[in-house]
N, C-alpha and C positions, 0 to 999 in steps of 0.2 A: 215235480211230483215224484215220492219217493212210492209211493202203497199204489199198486194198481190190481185190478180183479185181472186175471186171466180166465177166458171162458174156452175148457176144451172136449170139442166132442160133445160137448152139450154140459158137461159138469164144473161149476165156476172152484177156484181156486184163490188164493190170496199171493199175490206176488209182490215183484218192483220194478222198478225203471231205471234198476244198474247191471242187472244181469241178461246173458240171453237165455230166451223160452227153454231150450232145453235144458241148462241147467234147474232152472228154475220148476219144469214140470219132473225133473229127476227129483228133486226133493220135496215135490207132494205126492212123490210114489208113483208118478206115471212110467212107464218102460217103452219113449214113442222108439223109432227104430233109427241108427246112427250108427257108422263110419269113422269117419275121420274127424268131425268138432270143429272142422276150419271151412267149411264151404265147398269141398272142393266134389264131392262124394256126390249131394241131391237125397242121400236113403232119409234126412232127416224133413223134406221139402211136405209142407202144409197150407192149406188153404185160410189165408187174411181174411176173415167172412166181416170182421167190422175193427175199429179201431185204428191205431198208427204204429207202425216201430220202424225203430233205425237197422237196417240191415246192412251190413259190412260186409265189404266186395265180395264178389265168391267167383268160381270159376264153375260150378256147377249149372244145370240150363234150368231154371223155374217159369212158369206161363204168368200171364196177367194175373194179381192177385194172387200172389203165391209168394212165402218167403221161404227160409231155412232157417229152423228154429235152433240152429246152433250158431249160427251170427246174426239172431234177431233181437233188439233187446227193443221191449216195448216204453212206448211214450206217453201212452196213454191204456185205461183199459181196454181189453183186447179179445175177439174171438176169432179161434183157430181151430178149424177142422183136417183131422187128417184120414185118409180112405182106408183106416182099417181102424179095428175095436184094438183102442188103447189097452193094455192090463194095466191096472192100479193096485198098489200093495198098500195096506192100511201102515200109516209108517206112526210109532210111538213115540208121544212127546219125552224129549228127555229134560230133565229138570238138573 
């Protein structure tokens, strides 16, 4: 499955199932909060509320139900909540 919905904070978005969540919510305009990009940090750690993804070792500590959207790359469609108000910036299609 290459097209998957990612649902965040409650607003769905269109994504895939080659990239991880963060990149992915960086280019629907989301600003979620991030560190370092490899795992090791936790600032970018979110709540799994439904769906599957592949998560790539980390060294950082996440509870049940919880990945890090910067070694997360989802498998299926996905909702992910994180404990603060996302900012989204309207981002303009370029042709």
């Amino acid at each position: 499955m290459s097209r998957v919905a990612i649902r965040v904070n409650g607003i769905e978005v269109h994504g895939n199932s080659r990239e991880p969540l963060l990149d992915q919510l960086e280019k629907a305009g989301f600003q979620p909060e991030y560190q370092c990009r490899n795992g090791m940090c936790g600032a970018c750690r979110c709540k799994l509320k439904s769906g599957a993804v592949d998560q790539q070792d980390s060294m950082a500590f996440i509870a049940p139900n919880e990945v890090l959207a910067c070694c997360s790359v989802p498998k299926s469609n996905v909702e992910v909540e994180f404990d603060y108000q996302l900012q989204q910036q309207e981002l303009q299609a370029s042709h």
